[in-house]
C-alpha positions as CSV (number, residue, x, y, z in Angstrom):
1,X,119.3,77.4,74.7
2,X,120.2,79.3,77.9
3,X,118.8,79.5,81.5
4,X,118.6,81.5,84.3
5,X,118.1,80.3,87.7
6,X,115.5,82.3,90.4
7,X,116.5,80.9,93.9
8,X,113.1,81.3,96.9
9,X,114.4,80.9,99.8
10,X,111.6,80.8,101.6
11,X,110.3,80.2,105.7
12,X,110.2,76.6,105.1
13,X,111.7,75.5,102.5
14,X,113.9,76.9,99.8
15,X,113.0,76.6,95.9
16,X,114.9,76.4,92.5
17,X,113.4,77.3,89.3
18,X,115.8,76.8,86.1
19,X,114.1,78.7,83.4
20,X,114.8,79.0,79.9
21,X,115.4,82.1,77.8
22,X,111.9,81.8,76.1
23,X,110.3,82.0,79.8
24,X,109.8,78.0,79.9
25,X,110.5,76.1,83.5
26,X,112.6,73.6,82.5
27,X,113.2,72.4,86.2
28,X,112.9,72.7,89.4
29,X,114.3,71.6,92.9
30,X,113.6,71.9,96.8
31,X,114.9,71.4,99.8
32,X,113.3,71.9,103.4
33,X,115.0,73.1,106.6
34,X,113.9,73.4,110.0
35,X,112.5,76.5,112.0
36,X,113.0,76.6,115.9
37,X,110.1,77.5,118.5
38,X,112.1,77.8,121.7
39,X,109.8,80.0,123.5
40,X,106.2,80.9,122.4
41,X,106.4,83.7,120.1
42,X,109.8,82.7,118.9
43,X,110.7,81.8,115.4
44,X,114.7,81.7,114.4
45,X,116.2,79.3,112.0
46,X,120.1,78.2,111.2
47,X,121.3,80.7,108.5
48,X,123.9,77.7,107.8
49,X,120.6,75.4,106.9
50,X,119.7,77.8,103.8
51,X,123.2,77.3,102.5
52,X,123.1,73.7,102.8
53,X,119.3,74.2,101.5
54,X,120.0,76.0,98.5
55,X,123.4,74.3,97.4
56,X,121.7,70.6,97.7
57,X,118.5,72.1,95.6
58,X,121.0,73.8,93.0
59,X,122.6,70.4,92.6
60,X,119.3,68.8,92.4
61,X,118.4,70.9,89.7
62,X,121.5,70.4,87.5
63,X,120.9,66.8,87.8
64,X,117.2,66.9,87.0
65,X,117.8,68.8,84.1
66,X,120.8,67.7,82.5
67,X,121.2,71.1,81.6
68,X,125.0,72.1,81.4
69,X,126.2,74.5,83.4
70,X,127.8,76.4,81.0
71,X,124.6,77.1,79.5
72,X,123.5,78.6,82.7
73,X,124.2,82.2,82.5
74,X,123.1,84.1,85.7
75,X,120.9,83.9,89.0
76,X,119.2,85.6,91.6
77,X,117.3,85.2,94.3
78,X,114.0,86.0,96.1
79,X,113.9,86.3,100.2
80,X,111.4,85.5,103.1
81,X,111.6,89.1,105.0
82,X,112.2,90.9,107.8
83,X,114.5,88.3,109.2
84,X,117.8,89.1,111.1
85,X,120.7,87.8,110.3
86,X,123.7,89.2,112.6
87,X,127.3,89.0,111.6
88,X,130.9,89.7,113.4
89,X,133.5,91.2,111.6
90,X,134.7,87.8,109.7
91,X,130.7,88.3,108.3
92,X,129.9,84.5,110.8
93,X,126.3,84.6,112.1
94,X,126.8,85.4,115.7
95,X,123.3,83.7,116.7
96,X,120.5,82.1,114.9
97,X,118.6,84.2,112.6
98,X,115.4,85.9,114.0
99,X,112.2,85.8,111.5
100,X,109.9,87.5,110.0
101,X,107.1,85.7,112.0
102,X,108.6,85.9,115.6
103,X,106.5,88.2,117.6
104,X,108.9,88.3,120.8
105,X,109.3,92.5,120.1
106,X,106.4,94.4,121.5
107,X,108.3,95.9,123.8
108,X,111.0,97.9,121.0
109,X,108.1,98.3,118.9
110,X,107.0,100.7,121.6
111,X,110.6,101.9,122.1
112,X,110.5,103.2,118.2
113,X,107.0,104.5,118.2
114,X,108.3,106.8,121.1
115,X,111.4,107.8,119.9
116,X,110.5,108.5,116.4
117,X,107.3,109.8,117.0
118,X,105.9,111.2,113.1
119,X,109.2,110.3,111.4
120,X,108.7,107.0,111.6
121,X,106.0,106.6,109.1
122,X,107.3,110.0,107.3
123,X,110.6,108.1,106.4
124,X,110.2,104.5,106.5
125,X,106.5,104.5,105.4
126,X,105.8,101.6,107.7
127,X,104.4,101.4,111.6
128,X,106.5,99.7,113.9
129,X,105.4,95.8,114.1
130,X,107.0,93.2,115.4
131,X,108.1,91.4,112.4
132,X,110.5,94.0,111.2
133,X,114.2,94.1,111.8
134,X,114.8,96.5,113.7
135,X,112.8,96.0,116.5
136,X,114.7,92.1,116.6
137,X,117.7,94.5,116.4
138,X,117.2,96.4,120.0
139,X,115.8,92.9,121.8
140,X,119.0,91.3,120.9
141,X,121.0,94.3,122.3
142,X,118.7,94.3,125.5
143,X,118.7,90.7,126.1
144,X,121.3,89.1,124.7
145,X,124.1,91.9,124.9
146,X,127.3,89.8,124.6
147,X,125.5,88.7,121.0
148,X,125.1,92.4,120.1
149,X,128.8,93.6,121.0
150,X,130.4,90.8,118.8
151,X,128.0,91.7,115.9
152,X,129.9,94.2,113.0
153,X,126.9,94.3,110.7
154,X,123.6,92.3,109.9
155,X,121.5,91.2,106.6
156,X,118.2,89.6,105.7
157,X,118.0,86.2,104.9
158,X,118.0,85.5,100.9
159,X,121.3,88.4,101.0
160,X,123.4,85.9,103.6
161,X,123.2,83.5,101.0
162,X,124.1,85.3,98.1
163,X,127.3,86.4,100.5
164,X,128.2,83.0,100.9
165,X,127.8,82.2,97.3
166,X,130.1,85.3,96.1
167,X,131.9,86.5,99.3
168,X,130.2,90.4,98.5
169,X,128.2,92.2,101.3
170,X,124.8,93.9,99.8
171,X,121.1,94.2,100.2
172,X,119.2,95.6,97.5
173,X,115.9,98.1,98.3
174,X,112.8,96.2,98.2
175,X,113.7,94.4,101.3
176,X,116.1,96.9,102.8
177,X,112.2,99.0,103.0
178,X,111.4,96.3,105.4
179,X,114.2,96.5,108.2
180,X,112.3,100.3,109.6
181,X,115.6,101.6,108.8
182,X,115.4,102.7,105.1
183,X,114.2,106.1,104.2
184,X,112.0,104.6,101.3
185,X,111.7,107.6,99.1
186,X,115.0,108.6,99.1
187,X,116.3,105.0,98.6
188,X,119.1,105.4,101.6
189,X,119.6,104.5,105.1
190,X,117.8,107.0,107.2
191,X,120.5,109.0,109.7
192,X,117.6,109.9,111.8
193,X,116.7,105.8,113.0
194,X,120.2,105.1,112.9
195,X,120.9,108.4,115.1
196,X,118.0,107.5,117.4
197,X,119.5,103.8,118.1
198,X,122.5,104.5,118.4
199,X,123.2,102.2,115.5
200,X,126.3,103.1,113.3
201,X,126.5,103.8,109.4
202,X,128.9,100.5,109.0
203,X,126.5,98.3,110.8
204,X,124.6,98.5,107.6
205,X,125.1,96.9,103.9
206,X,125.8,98.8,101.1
207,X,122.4,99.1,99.1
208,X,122.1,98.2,95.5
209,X,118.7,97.9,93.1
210,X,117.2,94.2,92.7
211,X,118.4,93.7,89.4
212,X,122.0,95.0,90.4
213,X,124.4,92.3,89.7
214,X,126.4,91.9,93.1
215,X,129.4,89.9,91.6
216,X,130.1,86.1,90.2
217,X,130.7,82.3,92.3
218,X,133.5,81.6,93.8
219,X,135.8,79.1,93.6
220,X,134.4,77.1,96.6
221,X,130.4,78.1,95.6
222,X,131.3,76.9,92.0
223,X,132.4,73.4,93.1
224,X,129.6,73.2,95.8
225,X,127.1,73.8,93.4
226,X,128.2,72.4,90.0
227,X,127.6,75.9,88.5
228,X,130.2,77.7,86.6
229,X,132.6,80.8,88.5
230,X,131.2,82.7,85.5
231,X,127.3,82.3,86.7
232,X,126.4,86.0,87.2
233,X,124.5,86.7,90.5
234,X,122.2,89.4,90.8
235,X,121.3,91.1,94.3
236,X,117.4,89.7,94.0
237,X,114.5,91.1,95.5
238,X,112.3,90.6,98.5
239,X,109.6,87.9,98.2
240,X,106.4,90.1,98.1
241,X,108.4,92.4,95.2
242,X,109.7,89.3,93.4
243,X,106.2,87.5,93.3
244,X,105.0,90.9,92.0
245,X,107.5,90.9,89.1
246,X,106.4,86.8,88.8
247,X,102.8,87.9,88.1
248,X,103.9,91.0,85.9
249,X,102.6,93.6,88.3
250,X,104.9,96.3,86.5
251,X,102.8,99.0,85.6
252,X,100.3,101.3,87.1
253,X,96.4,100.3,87.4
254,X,97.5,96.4,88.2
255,X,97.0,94.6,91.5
256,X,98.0,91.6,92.9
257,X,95.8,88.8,95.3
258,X,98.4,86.5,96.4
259,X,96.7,83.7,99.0
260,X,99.1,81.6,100.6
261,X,99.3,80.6,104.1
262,X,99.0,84.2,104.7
263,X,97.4,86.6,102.1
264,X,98.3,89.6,100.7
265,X,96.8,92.9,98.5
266,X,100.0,94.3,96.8
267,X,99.4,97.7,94.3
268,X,101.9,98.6,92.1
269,X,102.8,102.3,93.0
270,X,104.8,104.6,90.1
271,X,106.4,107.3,92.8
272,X,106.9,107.3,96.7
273,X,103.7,110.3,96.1
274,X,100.8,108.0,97.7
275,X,100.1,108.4,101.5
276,X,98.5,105.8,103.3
277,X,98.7,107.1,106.5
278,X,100.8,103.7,107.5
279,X,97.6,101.8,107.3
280,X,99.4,99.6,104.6
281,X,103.0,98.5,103.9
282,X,104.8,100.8,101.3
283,X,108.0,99.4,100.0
284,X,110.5,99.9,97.4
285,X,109.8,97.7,94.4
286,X,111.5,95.0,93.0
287,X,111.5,97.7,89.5
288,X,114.3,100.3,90.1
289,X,112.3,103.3,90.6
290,X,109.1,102.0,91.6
291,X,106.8,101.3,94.3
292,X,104.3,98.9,96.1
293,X,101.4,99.4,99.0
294,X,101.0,96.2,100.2
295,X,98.1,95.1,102.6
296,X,98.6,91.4,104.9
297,X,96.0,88.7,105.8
298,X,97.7,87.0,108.6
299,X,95.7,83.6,108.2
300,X,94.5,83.4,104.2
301,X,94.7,80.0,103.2
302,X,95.3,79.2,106.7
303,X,92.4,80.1,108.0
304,X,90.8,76.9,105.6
305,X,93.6,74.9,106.6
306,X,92.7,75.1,109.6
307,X,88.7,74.2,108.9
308,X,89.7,71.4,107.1
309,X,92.3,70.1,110.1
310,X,90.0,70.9,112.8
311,X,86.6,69.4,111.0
312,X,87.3,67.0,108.4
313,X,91.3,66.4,109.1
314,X,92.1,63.8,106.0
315,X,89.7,65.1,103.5
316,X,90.7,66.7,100.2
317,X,90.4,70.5,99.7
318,X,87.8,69.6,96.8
319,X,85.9,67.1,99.6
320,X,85.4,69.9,102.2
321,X,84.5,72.5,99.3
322,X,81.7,70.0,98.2
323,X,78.2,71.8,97.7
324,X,79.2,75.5,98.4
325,X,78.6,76.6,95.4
326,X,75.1,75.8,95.7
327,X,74.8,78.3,98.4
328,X,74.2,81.9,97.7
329,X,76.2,84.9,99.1
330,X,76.4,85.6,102.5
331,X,76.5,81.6,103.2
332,X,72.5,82.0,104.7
333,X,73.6,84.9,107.2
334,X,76.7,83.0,108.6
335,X,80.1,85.3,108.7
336,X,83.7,84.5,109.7
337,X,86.8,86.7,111.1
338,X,89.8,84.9,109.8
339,X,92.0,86.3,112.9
340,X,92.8,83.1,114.4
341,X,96.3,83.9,114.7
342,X,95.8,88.1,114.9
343,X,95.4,90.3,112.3
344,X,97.8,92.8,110.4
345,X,95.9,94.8,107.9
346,X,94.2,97.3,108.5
347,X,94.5,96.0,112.5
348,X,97.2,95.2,113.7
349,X,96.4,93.6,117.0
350,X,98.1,90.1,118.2
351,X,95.1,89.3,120.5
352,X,92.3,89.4,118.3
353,X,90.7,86.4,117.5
354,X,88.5,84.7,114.6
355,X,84.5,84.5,115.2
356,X,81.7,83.0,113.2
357,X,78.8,84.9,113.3
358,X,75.0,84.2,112.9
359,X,75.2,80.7,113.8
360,X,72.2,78.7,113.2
361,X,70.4,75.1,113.4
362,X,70.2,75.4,109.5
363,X,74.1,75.8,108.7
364,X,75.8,72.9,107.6
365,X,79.6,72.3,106.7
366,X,79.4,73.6,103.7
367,X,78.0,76.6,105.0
368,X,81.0,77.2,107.3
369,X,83.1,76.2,104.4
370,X,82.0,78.8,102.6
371,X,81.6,81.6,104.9
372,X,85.5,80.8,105.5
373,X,85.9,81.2,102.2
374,X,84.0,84.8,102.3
375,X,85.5,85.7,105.4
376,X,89.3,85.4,103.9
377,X,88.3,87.3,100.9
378,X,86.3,90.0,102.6
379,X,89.5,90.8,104.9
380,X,92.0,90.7,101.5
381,X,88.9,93.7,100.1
382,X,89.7,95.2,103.5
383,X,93.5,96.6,101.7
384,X,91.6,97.3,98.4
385,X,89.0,99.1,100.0
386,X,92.1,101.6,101.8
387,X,93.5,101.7,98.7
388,X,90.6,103.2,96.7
389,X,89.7,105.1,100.0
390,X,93.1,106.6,99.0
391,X,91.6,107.6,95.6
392,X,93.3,104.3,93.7
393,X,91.6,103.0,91.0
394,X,91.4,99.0,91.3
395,X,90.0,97.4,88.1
396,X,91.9,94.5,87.7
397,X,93.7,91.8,90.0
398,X,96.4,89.1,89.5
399,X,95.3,86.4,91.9
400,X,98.1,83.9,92.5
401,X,98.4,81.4,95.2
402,X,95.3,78.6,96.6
403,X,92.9,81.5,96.1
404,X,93.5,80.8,92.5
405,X,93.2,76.9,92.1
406,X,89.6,76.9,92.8
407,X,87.4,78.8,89.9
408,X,84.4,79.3,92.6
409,X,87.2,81.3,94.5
410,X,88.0,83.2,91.5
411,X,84.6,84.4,91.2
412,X,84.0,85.3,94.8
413,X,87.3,87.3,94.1
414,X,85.5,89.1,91.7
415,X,82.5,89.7,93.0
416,X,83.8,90.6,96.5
417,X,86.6,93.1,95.1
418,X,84.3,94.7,92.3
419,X,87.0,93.9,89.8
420,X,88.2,91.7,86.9
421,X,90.8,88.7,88.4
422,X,93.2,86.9,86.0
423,X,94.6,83.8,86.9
424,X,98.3,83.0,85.6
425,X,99.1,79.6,83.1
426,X,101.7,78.7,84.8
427,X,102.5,80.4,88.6
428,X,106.0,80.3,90.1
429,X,105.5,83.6,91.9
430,X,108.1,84.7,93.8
431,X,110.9,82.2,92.3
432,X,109.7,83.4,88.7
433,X,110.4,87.0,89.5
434,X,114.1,86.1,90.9
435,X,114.5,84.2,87.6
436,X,112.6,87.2,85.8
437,X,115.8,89.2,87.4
438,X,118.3,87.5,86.3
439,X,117.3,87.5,82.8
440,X,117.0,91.5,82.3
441,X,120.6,91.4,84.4
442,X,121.8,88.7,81.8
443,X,120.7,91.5,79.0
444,X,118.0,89.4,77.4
445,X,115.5,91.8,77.8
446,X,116.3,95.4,78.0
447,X,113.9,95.7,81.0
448,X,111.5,93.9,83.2
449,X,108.0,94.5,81.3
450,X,109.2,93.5,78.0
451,X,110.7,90.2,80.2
452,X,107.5,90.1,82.0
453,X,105.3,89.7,78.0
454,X,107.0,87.0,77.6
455,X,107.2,85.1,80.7
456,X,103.8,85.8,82.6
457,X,101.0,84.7,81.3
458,X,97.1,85.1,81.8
459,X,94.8,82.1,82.1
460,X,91.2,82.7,82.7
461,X,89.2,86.2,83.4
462,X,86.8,86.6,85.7
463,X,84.5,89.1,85.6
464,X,82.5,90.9,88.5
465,X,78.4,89.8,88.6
466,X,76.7,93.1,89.4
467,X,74.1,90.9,91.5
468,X,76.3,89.3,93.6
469,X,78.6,92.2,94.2
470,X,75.6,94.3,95.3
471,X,74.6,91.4,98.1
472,X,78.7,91.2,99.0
473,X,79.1,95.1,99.4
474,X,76.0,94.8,101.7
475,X,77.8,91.8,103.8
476,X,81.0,93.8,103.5
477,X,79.7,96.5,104.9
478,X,78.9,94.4,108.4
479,X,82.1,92.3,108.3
480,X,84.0,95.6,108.9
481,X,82.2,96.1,112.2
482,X,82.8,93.0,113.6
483,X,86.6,93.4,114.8
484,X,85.1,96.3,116.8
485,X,82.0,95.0,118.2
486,X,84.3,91.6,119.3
487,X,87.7,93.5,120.1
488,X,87.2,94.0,123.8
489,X,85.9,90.3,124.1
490,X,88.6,88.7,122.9
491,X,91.5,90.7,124.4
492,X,89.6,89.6,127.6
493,X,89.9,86.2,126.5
494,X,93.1,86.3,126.0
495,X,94.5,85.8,129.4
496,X,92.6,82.6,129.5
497,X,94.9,81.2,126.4
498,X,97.4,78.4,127.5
């Protein structure tokens, strides 16, 4: 038997999966690094940790397994986004990596808006936000010039790690779409951002698609990792394309609910056609050729991680979920805003805050419970709803993540969206899709759906109750007017925050 290996190098923690050519997880290994807070609003980790990460994990693996490494043919990775990763000409980090989550860049997200002006969304399909890399780019070379002088080039996270691991410079498209500096459609770096910056050609990597193969091991790698020189590496993917490919979202007509700490609505899209008017993400796919719209729940899952910490810290998920599904829809008139650390889509405001609504003597936990539960899933229908607005048809939705270990969640999926949700047999998301990669790069499947048959697969259906997504569409309805009618309270509020 042979394996492939999807690497996830992810915000806290980077993850192996050792898969086998019929789709099976033999194994699998992690390793956890630190992120640094120095300021509030700032988010940088130690590129050198996710080298140290991943090698220790790839060893891990090998030794869980028992798997030779001979057998092993290729790998590839999947990337947390967005993040900066600055390089001198020797390709040395000149600084700590910036993230994906680090909101110090309001200021250059203004910078770009005004410079840009219409091309911004015309050629990189995205608004300017704070998470992306360029802005990080421009606050470096205001604030920390001597940083920005020594620095030759940059690259995102998951593609400093595949450097060190073969010694070749690339990034491939999917997260290349997320720097603002990629003219999407055309699949190149845009002259016109570069121009307006002042940023040169060689400052950026060659590009290559996800399942290009960027070179083998080296010598050093090889010994480091217990993997042969001959492993093939392949350039990956970034992780919102890779967990697409992980949950076979490779066709038209499919949709993906993914709730994790934060949640996101991700639409497979055939052509660069669809216009969203930036009120979505729209990046280059994972699939050479293709597409996704992507809509982002800043605080999904953790949103009821933080119920669950702030009113019954040490209970179970299941002990704080007790009795909700004895309530009806619409938790007896009791709503929730799950902006308790801002909002993205389709607002993209750092001051807004979360709210319950219609408060009562008669609402108990469980109420609350619930209506967080509602609230998550009524803001995840909020990037459905712009899709469809867009004249998408959305029928039928992949839901990965904690959304999809609770059935009652399922359901509410269903009934809120007004669509069928599938849950997955066995969910590796993002790392699956890296692995996924590597096995179309290795030639064991002549593409990614035929891969995709064999190694994603459906659980449970769940089908919309015409009932309850009559009361839902009612309740949706007013949950879209409650970040207007409490927008000018909280910004107020905001100043009062320690």
């Amino acid at each position: 038997m042979n394996y492939v290996i999807g690497i996830d190098l992810g915000t806290s923690a980077v993850k192996a999966l050792l898969v086998a050519q019929d789709g099976t997880v033999r194994s699998e290994a992690t390793r956890e690094y630190p992120l640094y807070h120095d300021q509030a609003g700032w988010s940088e980790q130690d590129p050198e940790d996710w080298v140290s990460g991943t090698i220790g994990a790839l060893n891990d693996l090998l030794a869980s397994s028992g798997v030779s490494a001979d057998s092993i043919e290729g790998l590839s990775f999947s990337g947390q986004m967005h993040g900066l990763v600055l390089l001198d000409a020797g390709n040395s980090p000149v600084r700590r990596a910036i993230l994906w989550n680090d909101t110090r860049t309001t200021e250059q997200c203004r910078a770009i808006e005004g410079a840009l002006g219409d091309k911004l969304l015309s050629v990189t399909r995205n608004p300017a936000l704070e998470g992306f890399t360029l802005p990080k780019i421009l606050w470096v070379k205001q604030h920390e010039p001597a940083a920005y002088a020594k620095a030759a080039s940059f690259l995102l996270p998951k593609d400093y790690v595949r450097l060190r691991l073969t010694g070749a410079v690339h990034m491939d498209l999917s997260d290349a779409a997320g720097t603002l500096m990629l003219d999407v459609a055309n699949k190149t770096w845009s002259d016109d951002v570069l121009s307006a910056f002042g940023i040169p050609a060689s400052f950026c990597p060659p590009l290559v698609e996800a399942g290009a193969q960027t070179g083998t091991l080296t010598a050093q790698a090889a010994q480091q990792t217990g993997l042969a020189e001959s492993t093939k590496v392949f350039a990956g993917g970034a992780d919102n394309a890779c967990g697409a490919i992980g949950s076979g979202i490779l066709s038209p007509g499919l949709t993906l609910c993914s709730i994790g700490t934060s949640g996101v609505i991700l639409t497979y899209e055939a052509d660069a056609s669809a216009d969203y008017e930036g009120k979505v993400h729209f990046f280059n796919h994972g699939q050479a050729g293709a597409f996704y719209a992507m809509g982002v729940t800043l605080a999904a899952g953790y949103s009821l991680s933080w119920f669950r910490n702030a009113f019954a810290k040490g209970e179970s998920f299941d002990a704080l979920l007790e009795g909700i599904e004895n309530i009806p829809e619409g938790s007896n008139g009791l709503l929730f805003t799950p902006y308790i650390v801002g909002e993205r889509t389709p607002h993209a405001d750092a001051k807004i805050r979360g709210s319950f609504v219609g408060i009562d003597g008669s609402h108990t936990r469980a109420h609350f419970a619930r209506a967080v539960m509602e609230g998550i899933t009524f803001s995840l229908n909020e990037s459905i709803a712009i899709f469809r607005e867009a004249g998408k048809t959305v029928d039928k939705v992949v839901s990965i993540g904690g959304g999809a270990k609770n059935p009652l969640w399922l359901q509410m999926q269903a009934d809120i969206f007004g669509a069928t949700v599938v849950s997955l047999e066995n969910e590796q998301g993002p790392g699956l899709g890296a692995a996924m990669l590597a096995a179309v790069g290795c030639g064991w499947y002549a593409d990614l759906a035929s891969c995709g048959e064999r190694f994603v697969k459906h659980a449970r259906t769940y089908e919309p109750n015409e009932e309850a997504s009559r009361t839902y569409a009612r309740l949706f309805d007013i949950y879209r007017q409650a970040y207007g009618h409490t927008r000018e309270l909280n910004h107020a509020l905001y100043a009062f925050r320690n």
